[in-house]
TILUMMAR-26097 format. One record per residue (C-alpha): residue in one letter; chain; x, y, z. Coordinates in steps of 0.1 Angstrom, whole numbers. Last residue first. Layout:
BEGIN
rest, kette, x, y, z
A, A, X, Y, Z $
...
# end
This chain:
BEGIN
rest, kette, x, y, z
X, A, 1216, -398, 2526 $
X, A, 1248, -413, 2535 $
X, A, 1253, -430, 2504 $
X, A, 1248, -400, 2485 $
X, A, 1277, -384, 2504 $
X, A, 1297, -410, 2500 $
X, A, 1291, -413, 2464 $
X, A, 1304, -379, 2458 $
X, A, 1335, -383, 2480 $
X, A, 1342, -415, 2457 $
X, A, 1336, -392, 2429 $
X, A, 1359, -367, 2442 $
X, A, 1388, -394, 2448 $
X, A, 1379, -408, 2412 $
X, A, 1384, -377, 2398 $
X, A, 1356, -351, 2387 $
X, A, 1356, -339, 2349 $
X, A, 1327, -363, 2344 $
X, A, 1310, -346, 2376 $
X, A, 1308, -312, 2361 $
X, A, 1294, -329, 2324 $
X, A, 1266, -343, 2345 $
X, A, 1258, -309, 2363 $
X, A, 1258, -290, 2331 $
X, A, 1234, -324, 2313 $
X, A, 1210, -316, 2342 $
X, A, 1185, -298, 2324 $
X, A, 1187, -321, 2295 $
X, A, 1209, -353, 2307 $
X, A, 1211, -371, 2338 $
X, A, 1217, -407, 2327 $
X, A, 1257, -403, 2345 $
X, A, 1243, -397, 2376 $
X, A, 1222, -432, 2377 $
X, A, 1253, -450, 2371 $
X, A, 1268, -436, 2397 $
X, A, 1242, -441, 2419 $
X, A, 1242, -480, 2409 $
X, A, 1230, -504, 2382 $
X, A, 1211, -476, 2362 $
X, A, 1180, -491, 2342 $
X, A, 1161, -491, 2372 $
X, A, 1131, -484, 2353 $
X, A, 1122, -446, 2366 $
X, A, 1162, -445, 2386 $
X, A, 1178, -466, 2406 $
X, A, 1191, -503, 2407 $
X, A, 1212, -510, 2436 $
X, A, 1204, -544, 2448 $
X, A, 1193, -562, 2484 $
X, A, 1162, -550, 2487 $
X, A, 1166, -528, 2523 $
X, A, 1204, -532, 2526 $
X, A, 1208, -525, 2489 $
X, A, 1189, -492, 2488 $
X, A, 1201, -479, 2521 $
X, A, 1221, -449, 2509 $
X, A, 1187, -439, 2490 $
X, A, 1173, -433, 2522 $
X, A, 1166, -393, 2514 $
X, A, 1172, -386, 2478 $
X, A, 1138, -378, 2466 $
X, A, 1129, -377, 2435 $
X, A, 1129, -352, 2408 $
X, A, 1098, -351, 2383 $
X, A, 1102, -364, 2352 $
X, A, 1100, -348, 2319 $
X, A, 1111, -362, 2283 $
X, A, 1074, -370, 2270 $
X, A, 1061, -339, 2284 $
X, A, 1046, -336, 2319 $
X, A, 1018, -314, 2316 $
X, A, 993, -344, 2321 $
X, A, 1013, -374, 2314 $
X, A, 1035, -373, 2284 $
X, A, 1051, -405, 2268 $
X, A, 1079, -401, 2249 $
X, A, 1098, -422, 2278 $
X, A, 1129, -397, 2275 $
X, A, 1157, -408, 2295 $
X, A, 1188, -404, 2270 $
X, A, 1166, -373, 2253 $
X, A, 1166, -355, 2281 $
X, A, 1161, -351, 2318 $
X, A, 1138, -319, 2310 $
X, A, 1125, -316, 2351 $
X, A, 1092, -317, 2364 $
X, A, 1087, -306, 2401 $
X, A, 1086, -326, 2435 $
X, A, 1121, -303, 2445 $
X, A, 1136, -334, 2460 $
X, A, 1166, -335, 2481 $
X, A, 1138, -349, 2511 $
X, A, 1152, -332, 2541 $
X, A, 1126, -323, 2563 $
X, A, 1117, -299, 2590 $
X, A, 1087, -308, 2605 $
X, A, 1059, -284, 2613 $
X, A, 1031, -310, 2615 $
X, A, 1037, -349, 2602 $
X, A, 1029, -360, 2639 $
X, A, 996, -345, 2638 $
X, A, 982, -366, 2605 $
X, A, 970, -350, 2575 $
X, A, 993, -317, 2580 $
X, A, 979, -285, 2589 $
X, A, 1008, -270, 2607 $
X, A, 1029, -274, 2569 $
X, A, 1059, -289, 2563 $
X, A, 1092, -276, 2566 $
X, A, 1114, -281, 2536 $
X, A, 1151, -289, 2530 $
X, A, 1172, -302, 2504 $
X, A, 1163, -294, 2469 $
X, A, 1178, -316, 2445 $
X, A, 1167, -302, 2415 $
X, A, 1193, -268, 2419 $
X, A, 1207, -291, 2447 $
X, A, 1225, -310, 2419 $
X, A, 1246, -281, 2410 $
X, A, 1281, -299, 2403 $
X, A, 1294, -274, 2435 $
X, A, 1269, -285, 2456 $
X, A, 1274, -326, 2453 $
X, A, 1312, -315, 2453 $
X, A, 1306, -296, 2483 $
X, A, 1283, -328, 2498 $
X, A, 1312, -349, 2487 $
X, A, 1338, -332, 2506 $
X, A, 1313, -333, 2538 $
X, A, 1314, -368, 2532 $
X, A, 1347, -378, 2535 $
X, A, 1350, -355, 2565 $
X, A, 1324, -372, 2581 $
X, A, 1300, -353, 2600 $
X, A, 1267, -365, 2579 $
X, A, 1278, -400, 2592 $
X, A, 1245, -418, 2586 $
X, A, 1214, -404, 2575 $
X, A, 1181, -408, 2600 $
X, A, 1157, -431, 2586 $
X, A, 1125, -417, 2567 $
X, A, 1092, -434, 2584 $
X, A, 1063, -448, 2568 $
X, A, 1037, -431, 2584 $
X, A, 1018, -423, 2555 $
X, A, 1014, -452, 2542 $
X, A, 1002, -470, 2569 $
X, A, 978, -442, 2574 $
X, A, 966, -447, 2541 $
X, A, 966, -489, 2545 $
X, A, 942, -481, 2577 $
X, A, 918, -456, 2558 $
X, A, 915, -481, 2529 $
X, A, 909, -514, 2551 $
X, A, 879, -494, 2568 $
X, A, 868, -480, 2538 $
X, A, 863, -516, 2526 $
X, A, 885, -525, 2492 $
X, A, 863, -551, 2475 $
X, A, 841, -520, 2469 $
X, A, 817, -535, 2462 $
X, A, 820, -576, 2463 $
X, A, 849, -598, 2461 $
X, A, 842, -602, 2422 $
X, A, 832, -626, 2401 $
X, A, 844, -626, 2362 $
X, A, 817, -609, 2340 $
X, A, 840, -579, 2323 $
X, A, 871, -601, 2324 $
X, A, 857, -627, 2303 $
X, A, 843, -597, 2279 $
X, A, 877, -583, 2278 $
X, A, 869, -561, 2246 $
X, A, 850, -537, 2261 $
X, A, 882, -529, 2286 $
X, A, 881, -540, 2319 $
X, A, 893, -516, 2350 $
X, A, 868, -527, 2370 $
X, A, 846, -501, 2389 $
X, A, 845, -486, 2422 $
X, A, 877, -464, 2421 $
X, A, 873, -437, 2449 $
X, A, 849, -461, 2472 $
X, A, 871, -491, 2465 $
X, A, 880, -519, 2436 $
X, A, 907, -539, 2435 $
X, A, 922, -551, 2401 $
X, A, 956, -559, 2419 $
X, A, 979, -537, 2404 $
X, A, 956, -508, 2387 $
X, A, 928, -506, 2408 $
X, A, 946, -512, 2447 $
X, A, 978, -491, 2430 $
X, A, 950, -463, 2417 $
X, A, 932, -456, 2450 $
X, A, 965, -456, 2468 $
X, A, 977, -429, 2446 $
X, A, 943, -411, 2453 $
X, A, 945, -411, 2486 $
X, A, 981, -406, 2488 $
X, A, 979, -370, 2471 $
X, A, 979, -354, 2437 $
X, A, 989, -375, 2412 $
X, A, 1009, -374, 2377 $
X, A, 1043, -363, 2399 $
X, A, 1059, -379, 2366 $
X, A, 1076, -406, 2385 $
X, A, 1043, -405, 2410 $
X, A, 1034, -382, 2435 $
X, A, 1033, -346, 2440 $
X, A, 1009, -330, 2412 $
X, A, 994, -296, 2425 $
X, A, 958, -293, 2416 $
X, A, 928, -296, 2389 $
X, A, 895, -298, 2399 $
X, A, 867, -328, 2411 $
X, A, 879, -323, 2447 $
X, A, 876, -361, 2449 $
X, A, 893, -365, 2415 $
X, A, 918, -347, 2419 $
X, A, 931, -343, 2383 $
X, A, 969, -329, 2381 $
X, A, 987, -297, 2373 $
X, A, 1027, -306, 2369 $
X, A, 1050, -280, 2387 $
X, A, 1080, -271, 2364 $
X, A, 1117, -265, 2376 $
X, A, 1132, -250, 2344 $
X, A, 1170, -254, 2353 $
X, A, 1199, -239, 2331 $
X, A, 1212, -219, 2355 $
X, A, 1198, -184, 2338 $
X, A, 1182, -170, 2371 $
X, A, 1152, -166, 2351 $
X, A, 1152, -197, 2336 $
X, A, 1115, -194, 2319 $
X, A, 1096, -224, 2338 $
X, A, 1114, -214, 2370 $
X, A, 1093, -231, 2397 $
X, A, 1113, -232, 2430 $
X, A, 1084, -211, 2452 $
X, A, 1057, -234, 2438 $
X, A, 1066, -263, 2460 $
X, A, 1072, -237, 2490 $
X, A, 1037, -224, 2479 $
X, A, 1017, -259, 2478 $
X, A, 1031, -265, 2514 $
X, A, 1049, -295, 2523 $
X, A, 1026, -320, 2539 $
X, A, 1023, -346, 2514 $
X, A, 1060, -348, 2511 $
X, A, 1059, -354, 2547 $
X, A, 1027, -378, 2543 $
X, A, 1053, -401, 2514 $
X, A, 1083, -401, 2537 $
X, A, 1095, -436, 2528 $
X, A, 1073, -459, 2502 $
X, A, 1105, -465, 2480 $
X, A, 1095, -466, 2442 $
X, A, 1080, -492, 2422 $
X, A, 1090, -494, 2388 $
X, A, 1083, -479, 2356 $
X, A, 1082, -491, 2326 $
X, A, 1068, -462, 2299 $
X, A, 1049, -474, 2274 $
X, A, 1034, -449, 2241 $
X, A, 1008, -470, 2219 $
X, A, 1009, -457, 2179 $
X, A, 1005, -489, 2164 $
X, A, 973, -499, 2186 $
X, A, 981, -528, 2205 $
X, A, 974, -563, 2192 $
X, A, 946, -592, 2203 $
X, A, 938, -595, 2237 $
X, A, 966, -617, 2252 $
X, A, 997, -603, 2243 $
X, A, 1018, -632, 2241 $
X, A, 1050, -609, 2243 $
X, A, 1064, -574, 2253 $
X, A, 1096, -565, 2250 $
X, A, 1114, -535, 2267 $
X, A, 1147, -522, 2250 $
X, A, 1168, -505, 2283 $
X, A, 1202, -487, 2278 $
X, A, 1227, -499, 2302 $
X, A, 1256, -476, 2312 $
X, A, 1293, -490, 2305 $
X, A, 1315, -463, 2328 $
X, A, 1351, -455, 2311 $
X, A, 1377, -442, 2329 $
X, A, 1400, -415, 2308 $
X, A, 1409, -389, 2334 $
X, A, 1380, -370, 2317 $
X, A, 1353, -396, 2324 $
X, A, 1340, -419, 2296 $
X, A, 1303, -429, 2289 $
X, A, 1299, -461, 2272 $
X, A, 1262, -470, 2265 $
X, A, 1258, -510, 2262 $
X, A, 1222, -523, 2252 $
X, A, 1200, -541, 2270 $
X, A, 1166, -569, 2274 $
X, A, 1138, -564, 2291 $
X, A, 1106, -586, 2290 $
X, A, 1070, -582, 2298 $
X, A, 1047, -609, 2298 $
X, A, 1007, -599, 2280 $
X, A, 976, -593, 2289 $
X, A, 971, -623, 2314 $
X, A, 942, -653, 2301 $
X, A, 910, -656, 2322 $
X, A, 903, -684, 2335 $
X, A, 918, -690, 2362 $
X, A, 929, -653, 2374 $
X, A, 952, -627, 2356 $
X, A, 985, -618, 2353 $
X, A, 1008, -594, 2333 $
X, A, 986, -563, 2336 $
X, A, 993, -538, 2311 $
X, A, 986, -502, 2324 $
X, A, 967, -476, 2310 $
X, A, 942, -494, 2291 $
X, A, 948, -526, 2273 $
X, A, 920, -528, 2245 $
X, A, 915, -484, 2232 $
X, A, 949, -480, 2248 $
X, A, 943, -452, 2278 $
X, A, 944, -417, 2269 $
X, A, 964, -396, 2293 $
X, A, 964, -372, 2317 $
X, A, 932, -388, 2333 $
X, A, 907, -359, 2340 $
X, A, 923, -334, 2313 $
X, A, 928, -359, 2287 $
X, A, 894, -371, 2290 $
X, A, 879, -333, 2282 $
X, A, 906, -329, 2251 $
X, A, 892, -362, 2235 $
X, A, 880, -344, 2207 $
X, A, 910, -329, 2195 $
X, A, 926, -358, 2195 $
X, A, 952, -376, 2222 $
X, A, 984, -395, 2217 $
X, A, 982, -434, 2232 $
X, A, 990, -450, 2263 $
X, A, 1005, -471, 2284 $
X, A, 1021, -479, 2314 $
X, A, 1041, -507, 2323 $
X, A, 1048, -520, 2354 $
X, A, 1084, -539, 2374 $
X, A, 1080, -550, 2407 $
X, A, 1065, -586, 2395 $
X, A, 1080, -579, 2361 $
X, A, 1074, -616, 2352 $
X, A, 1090, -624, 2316 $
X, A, 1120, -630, 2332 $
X, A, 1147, -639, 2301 $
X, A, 1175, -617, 2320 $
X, A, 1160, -603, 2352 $
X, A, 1129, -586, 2358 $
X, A, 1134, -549, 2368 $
X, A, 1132, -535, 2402 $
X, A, 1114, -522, 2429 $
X, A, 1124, -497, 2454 $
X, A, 1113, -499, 2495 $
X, A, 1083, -508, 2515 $
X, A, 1100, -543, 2523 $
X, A, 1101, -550, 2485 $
X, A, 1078, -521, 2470 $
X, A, 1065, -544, 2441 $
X, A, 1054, -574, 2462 $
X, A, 1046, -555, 2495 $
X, A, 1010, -542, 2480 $
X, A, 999, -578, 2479 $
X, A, 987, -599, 2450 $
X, A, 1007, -586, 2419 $
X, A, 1000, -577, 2385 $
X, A, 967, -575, 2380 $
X, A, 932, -589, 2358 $
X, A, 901, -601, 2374 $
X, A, 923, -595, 2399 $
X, A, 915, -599, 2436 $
X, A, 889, -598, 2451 $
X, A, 890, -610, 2484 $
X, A, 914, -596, 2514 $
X, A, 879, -589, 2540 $
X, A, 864, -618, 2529 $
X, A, 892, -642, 2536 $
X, A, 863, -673, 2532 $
X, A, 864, -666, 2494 $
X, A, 850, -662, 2465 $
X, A, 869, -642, 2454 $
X, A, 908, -644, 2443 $
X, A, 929, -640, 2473 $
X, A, 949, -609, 2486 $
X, A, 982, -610, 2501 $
X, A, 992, -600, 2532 $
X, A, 1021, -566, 2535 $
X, A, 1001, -538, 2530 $
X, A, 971, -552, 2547 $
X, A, 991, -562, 2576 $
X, A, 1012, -529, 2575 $
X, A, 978, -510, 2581 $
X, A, 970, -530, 2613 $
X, A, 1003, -522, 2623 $
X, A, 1003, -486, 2617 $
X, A, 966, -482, 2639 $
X, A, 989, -502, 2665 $
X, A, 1014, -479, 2663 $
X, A, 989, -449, 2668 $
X, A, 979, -465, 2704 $
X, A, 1015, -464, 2713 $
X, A, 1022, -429, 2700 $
X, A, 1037, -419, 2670 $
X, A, 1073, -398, 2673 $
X, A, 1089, -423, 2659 $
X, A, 1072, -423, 2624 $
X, A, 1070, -464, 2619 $
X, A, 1094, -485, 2606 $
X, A, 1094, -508, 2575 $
X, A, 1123, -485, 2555 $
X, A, 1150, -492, 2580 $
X, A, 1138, -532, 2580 $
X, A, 1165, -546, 2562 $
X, A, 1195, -526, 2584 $
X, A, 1202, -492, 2588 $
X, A, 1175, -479, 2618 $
X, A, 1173, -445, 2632 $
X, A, 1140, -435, 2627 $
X, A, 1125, -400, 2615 $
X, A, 1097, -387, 2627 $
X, A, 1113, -358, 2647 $
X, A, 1126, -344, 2615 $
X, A, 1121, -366, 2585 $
X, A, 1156, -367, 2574 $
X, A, 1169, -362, 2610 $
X, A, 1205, -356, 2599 $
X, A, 1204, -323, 2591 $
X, A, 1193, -309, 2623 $
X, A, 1216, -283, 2626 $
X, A, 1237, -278, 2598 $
X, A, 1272, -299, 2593 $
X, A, 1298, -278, 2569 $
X, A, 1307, -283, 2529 $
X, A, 1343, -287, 2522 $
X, A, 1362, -276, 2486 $
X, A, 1389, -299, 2480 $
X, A, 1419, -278, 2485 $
X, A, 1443, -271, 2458 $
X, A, 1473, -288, 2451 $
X, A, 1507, -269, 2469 $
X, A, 1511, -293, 2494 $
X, A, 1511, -324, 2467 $
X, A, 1534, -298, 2448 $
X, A, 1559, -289, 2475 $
X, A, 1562, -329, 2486 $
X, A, 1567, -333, 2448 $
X, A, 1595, -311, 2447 $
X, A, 1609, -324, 2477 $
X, A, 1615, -356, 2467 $
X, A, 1629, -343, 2437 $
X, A, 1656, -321, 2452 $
X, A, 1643, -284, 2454 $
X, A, 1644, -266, 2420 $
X, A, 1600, -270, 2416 $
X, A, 1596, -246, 2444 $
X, A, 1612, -217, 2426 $
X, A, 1577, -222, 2400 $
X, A, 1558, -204, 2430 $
X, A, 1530, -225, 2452 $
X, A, 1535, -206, 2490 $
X, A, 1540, -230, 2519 $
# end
């Protein structure tokens, strides 16, 4: 049936038969090959509270039991020295958590503390302050200057004796945001609180940035993608004119001693597992290792300075190497019903917003991976691991190496869909401010305000499709 204005004399029922025919298509993305194996021949097919615990599935026997051994550091807590557990002692002088599966709840997303919670638990803080002149060398290794007292991130707990840095609150305010057909979406804008801060007061001019814990999944095959294909999307200029200036952060390795590719963290601020494992054993639970062997104790936390310790480092090699390759064989579930026609719509919509200009879906990882079964995979992470402008609405103000104050590097997509099976809630994006993907959409602002503004003229059929889609990766 043709759509011409003659249509509209049939007999009223007909007339709208004509027109519903007559509406244009939704536009329909296809299934590719392979695109359901998020990790490639690593991935896992499992949906239900444990899909982010599993193993890559194509380790062998003998490697599951190196991932086991890794999972029972990742998941035990450790105890305050001295102690007969020597091989889990040390903890604190100052932290915020005893045992790595605390803030990434069954090795998936933290969240923030609940009304009048003054334990973040999976919720951090990091500070720190703007840099001079003469500090330019610092600023280079550590992206940022610590808080002269605090450091780089407040630690809300601390062993007898010694009193915690300070409790961390969050309280909100209301942030309508209304769709073109006239629905009205209530986002939450976070104000963080801090309280009884334990070591006298902050310097006026401290930046903080909560931030919490982030799903574990896929971390060695975002590892393994090739500095190039990172590189590859970088568009600082907006040459193609879209709108999007994809960014690589430049980061301190502090092994290598030189500066490389940032991949990990919100702000892609490190450069590899090693060193991001380094940091949550130094930062969260005071632990020291071979990378970090020193207490993170400021000069005026005397008490902390002299407290006992488990020993140096209190984090063996041994344990470290094991909790690395834990990490990095944290498998990436397979997505559910790529094929349905429900989500195919929402995958075109998803395309047709231009979220994959961030969003990048597929990589294939490099032949020298870190571990074997990482090699040549290809991968669907919808992450480009580059800096984005997100904007003013989700601007920290606090800028980490060359990530500016309003920049955050994309994160992946893959697993989101299993958010609240995993940890049981919905809350997405750097402080989980957004209550659900929807939600989290509707924060996108700077380089992504086009796409935002795209899926505010969508109806709720199309954002349904939308959130299908999501919720299948």
């Amino acid at each position: 049936m043709s759509c011409r204005p003659t249509a509209l004399r049939l007999a009223p029922l007909f007339a709208v038969l004509a027109l519903a025919a007559c509406k244009p298509a939704e536009p329909v993305a296809r299934v590719e090959a392979g695109e359901a194996l998020s990790g490639g021949s690593a991935s896992v097919f499992q949906s239900d509270r444990n899909a982010f615990s599993m193993p890559s599935a194509n380790l062998t026997p003998s490697r599951r039991l190196d991932f086991s051994v890794g999972n029972s550091f990742f998941r035990n807590p450790w105890v305050i020295a001295p102690s007969t557990t020597t091989a889990r002692d040390g903890l604190g002088p100052l932290y915020n958590t005893n045992a790595c599966q605390n803030c990434h709840i069954k090795d998936g997303r933290g969240h923030p503390p609940s009304a009048n919670d003054i334990s973040a638990v999976s919720m951090l803080v990091r500070l720190s302050i703007p840099a001079s002149p003469a500090e330019a060398e610092l600023l280079k290794r550590l992206g940022v200057i610590p808080e002269p007292v605090y450091g780089g991130q407040l630690q809300d707990a601390a062993i007898p004796g010694l009193v915690p840095e300070a409790k961390v609150r969050v309280d909100y305010d209301s942030v309508p945001v209304t769709f073109k057909d006239g629905s009205v979406v209530a986002l939450r804008k976070p104000i963080l609180r801090l309280s009884q801060l334990g070591y006298g007061p902050m310097r006026a001019d401290t930046q903080f940035s909560a931030r919490v814990a982030p799903p574990m999944i896929g971390l060695g095959l975002l590892e393994a993608i090739p500095e190039q294909a990172i590189l590859a999307n970088e568009d600082p200029r907006d040459r193609n004119g879209d709108g999007i200036r994809g960014r690589a952060n430049r980061v301190w390795d502090e092994a290598a001693g030189q500066t490389v590719l940032g991949r990990f963290g919100w702000k892609a601020g490190q450069p590899n597992i090693p060193q991001q494992n380094a940091h949550a054993f130094a930062n969260d639970m005071g632990l020291t290792s071979d990378r970090l062997p020193q207490d993170d104790c400021s000069e005026a936390q005397r008490a902390c300075r002299s407290a006992i310790d488990g020993g140096h480092p209190e984090v063996s090699q041994h344990i470290f190497d094991q909790v690395l390759f834990y990490s990095r064989n944290l498998a990436v579930p397979a997505r559910r019903n790529v094929d349905a026609a429900n989500v195919l719509a929402g995958k075109a919509l998803f395309q047709q917003a231009g979220c994959a200009g961030c969003h990048t879906a597929t990589f294939t990882t490099a032949a020298t991976a870190a571990e074997p079964e990482l090699a040549n995979q290809v991968i669907h992470p919808y992450s480009d691991l580059l800096l984005h402008d997100m904007g003013e609405g989700l601007a920290d103000h606090r800028p980490e190496f060359l990530a500016s104050g309003r920049d955050w590097r994309t994160p992946p997509l893959w697993g989101i869909g299993l958010t609240e099976a995993v940890n049981s809630h919905t809350q997405f994006l750097h402080d989980g401010r957004a209550r659900n993907l929807l939600e989290a959409v509707l924060w996108h602002g700077g380089e992504a305000e086009a796409a935002k503004q795209r899926v505010l003229a969508f109806d709720a059929e199309q954002r349904s499709a939308l959130l299908d889609f999501l919720n299948s990766l």
